[in-house]
C-alpha positions, 0 to 999 in steps of 0.5 A: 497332575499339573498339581505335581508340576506345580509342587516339582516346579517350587521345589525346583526354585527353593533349591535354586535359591538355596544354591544361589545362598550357599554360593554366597557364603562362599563369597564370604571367603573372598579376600582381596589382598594389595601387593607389590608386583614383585615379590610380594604378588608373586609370593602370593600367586604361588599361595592361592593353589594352597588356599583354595584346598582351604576354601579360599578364594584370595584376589591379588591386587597389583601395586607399584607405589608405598603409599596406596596400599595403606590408603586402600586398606584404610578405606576398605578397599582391601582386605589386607596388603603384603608389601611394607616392612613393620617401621613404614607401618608404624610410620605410616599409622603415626602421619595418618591416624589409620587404624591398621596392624600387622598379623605377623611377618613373611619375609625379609629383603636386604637393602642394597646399595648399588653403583654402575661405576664404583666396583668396591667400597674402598674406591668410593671417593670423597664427596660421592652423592648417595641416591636415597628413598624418600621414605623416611621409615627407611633413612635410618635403616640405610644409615645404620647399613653405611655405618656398619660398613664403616662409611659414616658413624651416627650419634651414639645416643640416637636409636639406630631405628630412627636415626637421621642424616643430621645425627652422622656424628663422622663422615670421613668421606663426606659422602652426600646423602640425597634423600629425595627420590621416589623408590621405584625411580631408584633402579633408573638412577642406577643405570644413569647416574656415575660415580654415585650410590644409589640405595635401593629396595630389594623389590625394586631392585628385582623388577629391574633385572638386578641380583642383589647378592651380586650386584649391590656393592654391599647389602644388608645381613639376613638378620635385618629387623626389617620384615615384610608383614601382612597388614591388615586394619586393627579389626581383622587382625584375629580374622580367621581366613586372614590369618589362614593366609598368614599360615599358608605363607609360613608353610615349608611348600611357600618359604622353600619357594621364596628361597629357590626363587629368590636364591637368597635375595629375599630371606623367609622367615618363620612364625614369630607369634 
């Protein structure tokens, strides 16, 4: 009889043991994905439902800066960060030497330029100072947006994605780019600077309690080149449960999500693999 218990008692262990096993497989698709607080978190919190039917367990981690994310997933922190368009991407693997990639793109948004007490382009005065990131991924995207809305021409020999402040070749209201500001300063500036421009990212924008299809005083078309992508190092960019991610994302239930939230202010896009 105590033979029988014995052998019942093993048995009973090994299936523990066995549970506590599969328990850890499980744990294998565990991924932890930086994001910024708006959209980009939001976007993912409505995706996580979707991924657990697909056994996926997705940790979101919360940012408010463009520079940690990168640094993070660099450094094995992360498994991916979905905040960042393809051009800081770039840029950043340029200064930086980090060994990371984008699997594809999930949604745009349209930069805006914003102002308290300038209601129309046509009542912006010679000499106004436009407020701008100091993220220079970004100054040619702001630049080729005054210009196609006639504020500054740029030389025409330079690439419109990477054009500078020194390559404004006419500025007929000699407008006064300061790129200087760190971009979640941005909406602060807005509410306390007059008579000024101020260049804000649409994440920003949002947190701030800002519409920007109504409140920007002009903004970027929905064909910006601009996409927001999920980054991932060089490595995991055939990751099987990352690019499960990036599929859920793509998902009609996720972009119809992002265009009634956002009513237009963040612009989805499809799979361009």
């Amino acid at each position: 009889m105590k033979k029988t218990i014995n052998l019942l008692t093993i048995f009973s262990i090994v299936l523990i043991l066995s549970a506590c096993g599969n328990s850890g497989g499980e744990e294998e698709n565990e991924i932890v994905v930086g994001a910024q607080s708006v959209p980009h978190a939001e976007i993912l919190e409505e995706a996580k439902p979707i991924l657990d039917e697909e056994g996926i367990n997705l940790v979101i981690e919360p940012y408010e800066d463009y520079v940690l994310p990168n640094d993070d997933l660099a450094n094995g922190d992360l498994d991916a960060n979905f905040f960042q368009h393809i051009p800081y991407l770039e840029q950043t693997v340029e200064d930086t030497g980090y060994d990371l990639d984008y699997i594809d793109g999930i949604h745009i948004e349209p930069m805006g330029v914003y102002s308290k007490t300038i209601n129309s382009i046509d009542d912006i005065k010679e000499g106004t100072e436009v407020l701008l990131s100091n993220s220079v991924a970004d100054h040619a995207r702001i630049l080729s947006l005054f210009e196609k809305d006639g504020l500054i021409t740029l030389d025409e020999n330079v690439d419109e994605d990477s054009a500078t402040i020194d390559d404004i070749t006419d500025n007929p209201k000699d407008l006064t780019f300061i790129p200087d500001y760190d971009p979640a300063f941005l909406p602060e500036l807005y509410e306390t600077e007059e008579d000024t421009l101020v260049v804000i990212n649409t994440n920003y924008a949002i947190n701030a309690g800002l519409n920007p299809l109504e409140d920007a005083l002009f903004i970027e078309s929905e064909e910006s080149p601009y996409v927001n992508v999920i980054a991932v190092k060089v490595e995991d960019k055939d990751n099987e449960t990352l690019n499960t991610l990036v599929d859920v994302l793509h998902s009609d239930e996720i972009q119809d999500f992002i265009i009634d939230e956002y009513e237009g202010a963040i612009v989805p896009v499809g799979d361009s693999n």
